[in-house]
ZAZAVO-575906 format. One record per residue (C-alpha): residue number from 0; residue in three letters; x, y, z. Coordinates in Angstrom, 3 decimals. Example, Ala and Ser with C-alpha at 12.3 -4.5 7.8 and 13.67 -1.06 7.14 Angstrom:
2
i;aa;u;v;w
0;ALA;12.300;-4.500;7.800
1;SER;13.670;-1.060;7.140
//
This chain:
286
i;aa;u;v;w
0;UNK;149.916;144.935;207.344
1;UNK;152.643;144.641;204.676
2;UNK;151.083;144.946;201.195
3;UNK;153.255;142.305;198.376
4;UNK;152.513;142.669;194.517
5;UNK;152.041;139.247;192.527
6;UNK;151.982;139.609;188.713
7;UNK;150.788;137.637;185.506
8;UNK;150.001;137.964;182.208
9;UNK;146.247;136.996;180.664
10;UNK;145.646;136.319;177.033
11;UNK;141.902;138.092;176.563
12;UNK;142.222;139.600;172.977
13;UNK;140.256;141.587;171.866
14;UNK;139.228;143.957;174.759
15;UNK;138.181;147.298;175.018
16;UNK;138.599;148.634;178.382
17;UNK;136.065;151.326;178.757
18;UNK;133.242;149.113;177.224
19;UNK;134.269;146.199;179.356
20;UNK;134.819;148.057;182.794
21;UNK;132.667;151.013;182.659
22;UNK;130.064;149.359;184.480
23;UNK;132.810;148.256;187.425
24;UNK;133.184;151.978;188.567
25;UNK;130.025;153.465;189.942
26;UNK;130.423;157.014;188.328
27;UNK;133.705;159.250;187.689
28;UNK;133.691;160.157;191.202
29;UNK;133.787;156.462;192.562
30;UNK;136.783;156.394;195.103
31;UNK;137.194;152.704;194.698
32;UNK;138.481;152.523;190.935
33;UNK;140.307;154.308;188.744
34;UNK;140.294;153.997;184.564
35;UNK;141.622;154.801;181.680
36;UNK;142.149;153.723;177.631
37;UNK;144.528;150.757;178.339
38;UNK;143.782;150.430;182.128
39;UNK;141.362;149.639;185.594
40;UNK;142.357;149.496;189.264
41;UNK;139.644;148.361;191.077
42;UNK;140.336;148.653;195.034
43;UNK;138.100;146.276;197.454
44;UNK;138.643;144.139;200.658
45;UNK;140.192;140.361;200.224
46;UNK;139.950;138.190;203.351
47;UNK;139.145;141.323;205.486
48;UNK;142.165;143.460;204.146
49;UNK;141.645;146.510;201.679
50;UNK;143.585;145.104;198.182
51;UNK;143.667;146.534;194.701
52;UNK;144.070;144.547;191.307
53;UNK;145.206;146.456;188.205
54;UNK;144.520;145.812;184.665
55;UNK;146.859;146.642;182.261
56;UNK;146.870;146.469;178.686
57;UNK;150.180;144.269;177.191
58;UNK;150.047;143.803;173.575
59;UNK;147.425;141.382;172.834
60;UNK;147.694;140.234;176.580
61;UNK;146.351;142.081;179.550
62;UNK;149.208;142.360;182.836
63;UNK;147.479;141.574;185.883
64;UNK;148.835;142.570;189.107
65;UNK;147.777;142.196;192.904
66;UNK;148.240;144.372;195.197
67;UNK;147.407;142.516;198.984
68;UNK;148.500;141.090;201.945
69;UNK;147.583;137.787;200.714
70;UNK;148.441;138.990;197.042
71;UNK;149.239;134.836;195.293
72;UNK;145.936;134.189;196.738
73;UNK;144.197;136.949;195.412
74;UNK;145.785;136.768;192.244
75;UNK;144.895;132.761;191.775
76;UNK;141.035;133.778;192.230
77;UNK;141.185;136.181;190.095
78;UNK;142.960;134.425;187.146
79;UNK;140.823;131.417;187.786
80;UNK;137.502;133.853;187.321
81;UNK;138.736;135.320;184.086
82;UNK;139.115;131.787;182.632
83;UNK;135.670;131.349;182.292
84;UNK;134.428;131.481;178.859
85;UNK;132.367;134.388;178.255
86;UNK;131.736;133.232;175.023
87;UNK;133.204;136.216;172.610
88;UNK;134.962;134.177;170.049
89;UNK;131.777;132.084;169.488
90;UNK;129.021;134.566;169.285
91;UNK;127.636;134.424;165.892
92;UNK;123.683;135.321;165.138
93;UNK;121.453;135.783;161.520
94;UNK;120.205;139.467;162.969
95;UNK;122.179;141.086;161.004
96;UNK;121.600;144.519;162.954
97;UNK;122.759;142.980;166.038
98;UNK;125.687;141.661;164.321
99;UNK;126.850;145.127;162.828
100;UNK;126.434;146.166;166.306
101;UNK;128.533;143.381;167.372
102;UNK;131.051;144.628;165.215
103;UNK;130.961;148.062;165.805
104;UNK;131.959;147.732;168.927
105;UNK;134.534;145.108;169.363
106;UNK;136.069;144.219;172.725
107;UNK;133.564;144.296;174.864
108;UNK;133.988;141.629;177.215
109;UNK;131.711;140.031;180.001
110;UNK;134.439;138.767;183.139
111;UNK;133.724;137.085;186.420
112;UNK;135.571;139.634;188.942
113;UNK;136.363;138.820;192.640
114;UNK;134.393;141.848;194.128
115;UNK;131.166;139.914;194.079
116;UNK;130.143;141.394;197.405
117;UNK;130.840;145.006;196.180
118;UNK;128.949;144.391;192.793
119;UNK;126.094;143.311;195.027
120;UNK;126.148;146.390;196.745
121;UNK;126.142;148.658;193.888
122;UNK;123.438;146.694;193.184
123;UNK;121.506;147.270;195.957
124;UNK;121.831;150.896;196.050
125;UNK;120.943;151.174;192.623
126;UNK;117.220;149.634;193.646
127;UNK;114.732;152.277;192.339
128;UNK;116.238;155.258;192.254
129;UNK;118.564;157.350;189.646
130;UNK;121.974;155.777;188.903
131;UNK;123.346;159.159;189.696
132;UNK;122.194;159.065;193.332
133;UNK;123.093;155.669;193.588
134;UNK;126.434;156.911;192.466
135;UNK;126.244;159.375;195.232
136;UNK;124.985;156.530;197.574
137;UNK;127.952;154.325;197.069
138;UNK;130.655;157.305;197.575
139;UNK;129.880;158.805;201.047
140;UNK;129.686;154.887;202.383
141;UNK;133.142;154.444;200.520
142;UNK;134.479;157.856;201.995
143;UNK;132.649;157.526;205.476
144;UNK;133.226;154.148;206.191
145;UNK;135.631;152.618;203.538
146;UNK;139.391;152.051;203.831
147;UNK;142.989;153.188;202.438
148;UNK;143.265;150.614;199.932
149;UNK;146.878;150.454;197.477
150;UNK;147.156;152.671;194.391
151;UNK;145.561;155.399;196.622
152;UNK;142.549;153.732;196.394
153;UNK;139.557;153.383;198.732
154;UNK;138.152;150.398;199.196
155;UNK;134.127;149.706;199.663
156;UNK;133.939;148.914;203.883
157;UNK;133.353;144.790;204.047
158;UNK;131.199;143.060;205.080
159;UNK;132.461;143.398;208.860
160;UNK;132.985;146.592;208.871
161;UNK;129.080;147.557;207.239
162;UNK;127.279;145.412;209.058
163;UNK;128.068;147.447;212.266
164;UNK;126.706;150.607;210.748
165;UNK;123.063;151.162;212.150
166;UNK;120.339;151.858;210.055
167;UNK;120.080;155.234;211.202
168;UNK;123.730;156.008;210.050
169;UNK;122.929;155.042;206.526
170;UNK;119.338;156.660;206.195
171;UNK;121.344;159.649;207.391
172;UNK;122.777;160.083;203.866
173;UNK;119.657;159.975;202.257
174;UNK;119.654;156.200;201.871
175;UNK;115.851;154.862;202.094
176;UNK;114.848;152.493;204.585
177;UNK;114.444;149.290;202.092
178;UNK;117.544;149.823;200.499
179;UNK;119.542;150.532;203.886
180;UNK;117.731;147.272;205.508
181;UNK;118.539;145.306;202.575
182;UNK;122.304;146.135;202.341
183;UNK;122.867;145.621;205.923
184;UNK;121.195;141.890;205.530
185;UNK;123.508;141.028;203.017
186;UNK;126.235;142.517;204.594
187;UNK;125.086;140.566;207.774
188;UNK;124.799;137.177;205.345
189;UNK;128.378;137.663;204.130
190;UNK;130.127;137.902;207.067
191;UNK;129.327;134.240;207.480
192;UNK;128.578;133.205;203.888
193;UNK;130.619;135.142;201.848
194;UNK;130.074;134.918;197.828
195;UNK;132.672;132.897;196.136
196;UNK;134.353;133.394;192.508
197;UNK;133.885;130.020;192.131
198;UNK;130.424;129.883;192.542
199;UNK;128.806;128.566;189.563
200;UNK;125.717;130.485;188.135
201;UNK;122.614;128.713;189.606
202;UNK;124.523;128.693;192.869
203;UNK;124.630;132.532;192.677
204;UNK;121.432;133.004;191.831
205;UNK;120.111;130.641;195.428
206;UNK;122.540;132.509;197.270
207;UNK;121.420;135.926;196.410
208;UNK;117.571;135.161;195.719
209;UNK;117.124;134.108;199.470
210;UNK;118.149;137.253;201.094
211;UNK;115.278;139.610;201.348
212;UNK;115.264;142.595;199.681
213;UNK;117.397;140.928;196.229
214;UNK;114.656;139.810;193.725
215;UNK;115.535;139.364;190.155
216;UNK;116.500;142.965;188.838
217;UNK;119.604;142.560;191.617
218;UNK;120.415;138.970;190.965
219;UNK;120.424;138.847;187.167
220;UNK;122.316;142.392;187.508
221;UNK;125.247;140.748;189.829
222;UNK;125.439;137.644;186.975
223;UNK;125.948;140.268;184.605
224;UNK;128.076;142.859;185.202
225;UNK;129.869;140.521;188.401
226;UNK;130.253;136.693;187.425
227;UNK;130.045;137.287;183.507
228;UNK;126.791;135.253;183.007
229;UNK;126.658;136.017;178.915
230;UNK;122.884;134.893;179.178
231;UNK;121.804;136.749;182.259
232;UNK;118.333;138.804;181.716
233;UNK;117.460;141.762;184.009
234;UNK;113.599;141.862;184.702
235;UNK;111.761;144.879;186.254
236;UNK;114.274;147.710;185.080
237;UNK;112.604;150.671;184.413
238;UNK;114.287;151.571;181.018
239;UNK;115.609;148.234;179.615
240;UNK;112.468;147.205;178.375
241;UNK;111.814;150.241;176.220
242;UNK;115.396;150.000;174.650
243;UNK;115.095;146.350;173.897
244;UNK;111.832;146.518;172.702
245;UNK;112.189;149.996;170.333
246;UNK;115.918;148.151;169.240
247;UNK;114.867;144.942;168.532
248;UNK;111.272;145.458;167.118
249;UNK;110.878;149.375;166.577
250;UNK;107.920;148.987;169.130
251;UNK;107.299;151.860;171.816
252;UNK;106.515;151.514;175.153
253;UNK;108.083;148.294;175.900
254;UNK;107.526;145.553;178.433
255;UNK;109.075;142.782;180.313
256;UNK;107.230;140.136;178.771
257;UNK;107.991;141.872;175.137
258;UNK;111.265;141.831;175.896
259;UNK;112.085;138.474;177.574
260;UNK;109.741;137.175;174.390
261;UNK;112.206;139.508;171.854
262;UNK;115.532;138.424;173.625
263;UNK;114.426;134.491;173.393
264;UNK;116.300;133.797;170.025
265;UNK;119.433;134.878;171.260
266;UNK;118.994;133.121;174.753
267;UNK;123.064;131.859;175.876
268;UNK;123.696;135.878;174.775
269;UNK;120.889;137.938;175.966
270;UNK;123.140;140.349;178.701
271;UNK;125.456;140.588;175.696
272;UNK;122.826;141.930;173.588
273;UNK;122.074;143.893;176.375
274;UNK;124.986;145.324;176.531
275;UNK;125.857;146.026;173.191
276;UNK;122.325;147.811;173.142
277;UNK;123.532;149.942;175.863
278;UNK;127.225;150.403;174.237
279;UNK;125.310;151.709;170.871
280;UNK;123.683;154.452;173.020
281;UNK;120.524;154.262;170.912
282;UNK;117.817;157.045;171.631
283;UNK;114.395;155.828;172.280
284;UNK;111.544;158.307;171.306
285;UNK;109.154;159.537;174.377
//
């Protein structure tokens, strides 16, 4: 396997790396990515080979290169993903707290990435439990069954590779049963149907929803955080509700309805209110 490099240059000003790709690296220990101030490596399999793209801030430009076997390819999906509008430079709204917010924290930028199947997998082991044991999770699969990947990466196994695993092997971490029987049907389902960048957002949303074990919660996450859906809204998290709810109305305990209902005026922006709720790391009282 002989690993080429293919480079380019993206105009995405402004961005702030740590508030756009924080949520790309599944804790500080996460052996598939790497960050910093002015950079992200993500490492993940392309067409069956482990691969690695690296972001790298260049002026008011960001330096894109691929590291792959097939690295043209890989860079043309990628560049093609991070043309999609995610709507930054036309934000504009009369709450004027969420506006301060907005510009309090500048940069923070909602991409479609080409590791839709491992952003689906986070998502899936985050299912009901504590993000830090998800974190947990998602290492020992990387580090048990993952691969070298370039930049001394390791990449996430694919969808081959995981689908293999018995049920047993994964519960032997300390995986549950749904979550382990979920990830191994979609692991099963993209071996033959793999997600595509250029999937548009309703297409995403049939593809994922019809795979048992994803509900909502998954599929709105993926949108979010994977194909830069600016107006994707995560139902049935455990926490969201509160924040939105407390941030957006001073009201405590929140709901889903409250905050679907509270998040309505801002509907083509509501994950980027979500987000920028989450950047502003506002404490809501017990």
């Amino acid at each position: 396997m002989t690993i080429t490099q293919a480079q380019a240059r993206v105009s995405i000003f402004p961005i702030h790396f740590s508030r756009t790709f924080s949520l790309q690296r599944l804790g500080p220990y996460d052996p598939s990515a790497e960050s910093t101030k002015d950079s992200f490596r993500k490492a993940f399999f392309f067409r069956n080979q482990p691969a690695a793209l690296e972001f790298l801030r260049d002026g008011d430009s960001l330096k894109l290169t691929a590291h792959s076997p097939e690295a043209e390819s890989l860079l043309a999906e990628t560049l093609a993903g991070l043309a999609q509008d995610d709507l930054y430079a036309t934000f504009a709204t009369e709450d004027s707290g969420i506006w301060r917010l907005h510009r309090a924290h500048p940069g923070l930028r909602l991409l479609r990435i080409p590791w839709l199947y491992d952003m689906t997998c986070s998502a899936i082991l985050q299912q009901r439990i504590r993000t830090i044991d998800a974190m947990r999770d998602w290492r020992h699969i990387v580090q048990r069954w993952g691969a070298d990947a370039p930049l001394g990466l390791r990449a996430f196994p694919s969808a081959g590779i995981l689908a293999r695993v018995a049920q047993f092997e994964l519960q032997s971490l300390g995986i549950d049963a749904q979550r382990t029987r979920t990830l191994l049907r979609f692991a099963q389902e993209s071996r033959f149907l793999p997600l595509r960048t250029a999937m548009t957002f309703p297409e995403l949303r049939q593809h994922l929803l019809r795979i048992p074990g994803i509900g909502p919660w998954t599929t709105e996450s993926v949108l979010g955080y994977g194909a830069g859906d600016a107006d994707a809204a995560i139902p049935g998290d455990l926490h969201l509700p509160h924040l939105v709810c407390y941030a957006l109305a001073g009201e405590i305990p929140g709901s889903d309805d409250r905050m679907m209902e509270l998040l309505e005026p801002f509907r083509g922006h509501r994950f980027r209110i979500i987000r920028l709720l989450y950047a502003s790391r506002l404490v809501v009282p017990q």
